[in-house]
N, C-alpha and C positions, 0 to 999 in steps of 0.2 A: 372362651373363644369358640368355643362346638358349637354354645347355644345362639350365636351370631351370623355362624356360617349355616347352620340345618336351614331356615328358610331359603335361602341364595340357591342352594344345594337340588330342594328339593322344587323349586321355580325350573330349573331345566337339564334336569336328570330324571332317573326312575326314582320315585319314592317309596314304590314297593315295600324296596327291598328292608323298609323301616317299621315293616305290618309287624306286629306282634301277636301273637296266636292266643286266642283263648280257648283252651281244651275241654272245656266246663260244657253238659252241653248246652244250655241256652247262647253260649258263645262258637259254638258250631253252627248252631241255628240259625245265631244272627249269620256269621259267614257266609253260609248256602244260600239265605236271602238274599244276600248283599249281590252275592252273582249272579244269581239268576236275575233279579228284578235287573242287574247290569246288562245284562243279555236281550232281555224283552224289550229297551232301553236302548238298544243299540241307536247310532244314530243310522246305521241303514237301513234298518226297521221302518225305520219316520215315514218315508218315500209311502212305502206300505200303507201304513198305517192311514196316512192322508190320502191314500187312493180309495181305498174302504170308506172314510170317511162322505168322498166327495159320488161314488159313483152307487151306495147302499144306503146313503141315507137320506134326510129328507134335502135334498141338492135337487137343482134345476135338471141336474144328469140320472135322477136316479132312475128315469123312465125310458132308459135308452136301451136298445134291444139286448139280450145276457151274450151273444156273442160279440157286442162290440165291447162290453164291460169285460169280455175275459182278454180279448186284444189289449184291450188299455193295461188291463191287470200284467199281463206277459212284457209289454212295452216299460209300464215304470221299473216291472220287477229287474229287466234285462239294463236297462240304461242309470237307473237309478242303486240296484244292489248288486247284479251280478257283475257289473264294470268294475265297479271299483275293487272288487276281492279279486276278479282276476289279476287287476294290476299291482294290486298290493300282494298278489299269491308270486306274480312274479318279480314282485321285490325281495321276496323273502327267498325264493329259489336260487336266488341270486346271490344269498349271505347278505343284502343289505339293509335289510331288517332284522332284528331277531324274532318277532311273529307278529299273527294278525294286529296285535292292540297297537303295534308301533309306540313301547312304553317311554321312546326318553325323545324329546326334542330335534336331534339332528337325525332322527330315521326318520320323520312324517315330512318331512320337505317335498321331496322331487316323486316319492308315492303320493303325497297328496294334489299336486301343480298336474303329475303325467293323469290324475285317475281324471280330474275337474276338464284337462284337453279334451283326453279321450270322451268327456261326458256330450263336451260340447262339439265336438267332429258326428258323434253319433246322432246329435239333433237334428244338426241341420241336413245330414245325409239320408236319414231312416226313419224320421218324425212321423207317424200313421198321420191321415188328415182328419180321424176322426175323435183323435184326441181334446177331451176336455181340456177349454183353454188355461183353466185352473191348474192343472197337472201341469201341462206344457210349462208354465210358469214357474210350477215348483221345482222341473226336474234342470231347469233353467240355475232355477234358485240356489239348489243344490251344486248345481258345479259353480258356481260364483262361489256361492258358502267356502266348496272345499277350497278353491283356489287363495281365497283370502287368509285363510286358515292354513294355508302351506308356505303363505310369504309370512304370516305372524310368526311361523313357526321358526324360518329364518330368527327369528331374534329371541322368541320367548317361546316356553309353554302355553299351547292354549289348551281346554276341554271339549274335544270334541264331542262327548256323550251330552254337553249341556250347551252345545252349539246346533246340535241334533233337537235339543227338547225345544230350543228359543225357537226355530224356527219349525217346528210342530206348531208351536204355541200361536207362532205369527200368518203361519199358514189358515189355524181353525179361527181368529179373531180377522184378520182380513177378509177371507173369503164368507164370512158371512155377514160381515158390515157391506162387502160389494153387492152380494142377492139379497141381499134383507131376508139371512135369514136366521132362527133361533138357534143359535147353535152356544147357546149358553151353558151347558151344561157340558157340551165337548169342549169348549175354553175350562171349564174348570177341572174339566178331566185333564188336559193339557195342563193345565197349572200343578195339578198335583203331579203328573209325571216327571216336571221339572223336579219340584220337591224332590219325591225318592232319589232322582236322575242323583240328585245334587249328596243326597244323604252316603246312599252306596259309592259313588266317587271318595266321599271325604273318607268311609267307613275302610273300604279297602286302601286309604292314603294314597291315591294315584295320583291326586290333585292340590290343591291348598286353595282357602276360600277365592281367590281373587282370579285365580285359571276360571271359576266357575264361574265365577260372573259376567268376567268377560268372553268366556263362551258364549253366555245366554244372551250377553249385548249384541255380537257379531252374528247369531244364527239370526235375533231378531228383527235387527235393521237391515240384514242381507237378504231374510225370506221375505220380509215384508216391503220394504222398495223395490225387488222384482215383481212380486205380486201386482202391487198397485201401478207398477208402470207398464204389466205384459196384458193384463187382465182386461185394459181397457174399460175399468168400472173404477175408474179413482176413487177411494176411500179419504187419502189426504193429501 
């Protein structure tokens, strides 16, 4: 009977709480990796990460003056990371969370719905006009993401850490099939991020294979139909 109910269980509660310790130290090792690589991995990170990507490297933006790239940089950072921890810092101040990771099912709800508002009150209030349209898309992207990912969460577990990497992943393969440009090697950098994304989730048992993937379905079809419908350079 246990072995029937542990999947059920672990679909929309903590599974944490089912980690087993290996005190050995190569299994310390693994542990430390497992978090930090989860950490670098955040999905608020992402925001980041594709800011860097679009406005440092070889992008249509990347020759645009360093004080509007640190604007831009201050804008994704504020609307894309610091919003959301605020409002999940005051969910937690609250007792309605028990912390940042929001570990079981019915705490990511109304933190994820009020962060994906707030994202989208702040766009259309506070938007710099010299925002790369690319960005404006993604941080678009992102509260869609979160919003869909707070009504899933209504009924099931999703992963948000690999709904973070799908739409990394949808973000570096859209945006450079729009500029035509080579950006092959950051899709594959992306690819692999999903990977570990997906290893360190299963490793620390936060998730079970199918949260992951439908993560990585949702980040990907929600970063990438904004993309190609904000972008204004239709891809498909």
């Amino acid at each position: 009977m246990t072995q029937n109910t542990a999947p059920a269980n672990l679909e929309n509660s903590d599974p944490q709480t089912a980690t087993t310790q290996d005190n050995t130290p190569m299994g310390k090792f693994i542990a430390r990796l497992s978090i930090l690589t989860a950490v670098l991995l955040h999905p608020l990170l992402m925001p980041i990460y594709c800011a860097i990507l679009t406005l440092y490297t070889v992008s249509p933006y990347a020759m645009i003056p360093h004080a509007v790239k640190t604007s831009v940089m201050i804008y994704v950072g504020l609307y894309a990371c610091i919003n959301p921890l605020v409002v999940i810092g005051l969910f937690l101040w609250a007792g309605k969370v028990s912390d940042l990771q929001m570990p079981t099912r019915k705490e990511r709800v109304w933190p994820l719905i009020c962060t994906a508002t707030v994202i989208g009150l702040s766009l259309f209030l506070l938007t710099p006009n010299n925002t790369p349209r690319p960005l404006f898309a993604m941080v678009i992207g992102e509260g869609l993401l979160l919003m869909a990912a707070g009504i899933c969460s209504i009924f099931w577990k999703i992963s948000l850490h690999s709904a973070g990497s799908g739409a990394l992943l949808a973000f570096v393969s859209v945006t450079g099939m729009a500029y035509n440009l080579d950006f092959a090697t950051w899709a594959a950098a992306a690819f692999i991020a999903a990977f570990v994304t997906a290893w360190t989730r299963l490793y620390q048992k936060a998730h079970t294979p199918r949260q992951l993937i439908a993560g990585y379905a949702l980040g990907i079809i929600v970063m990438g139909l904004t993309l190609n419908h904000i972008m204004q350079r239709p891809v498909f």
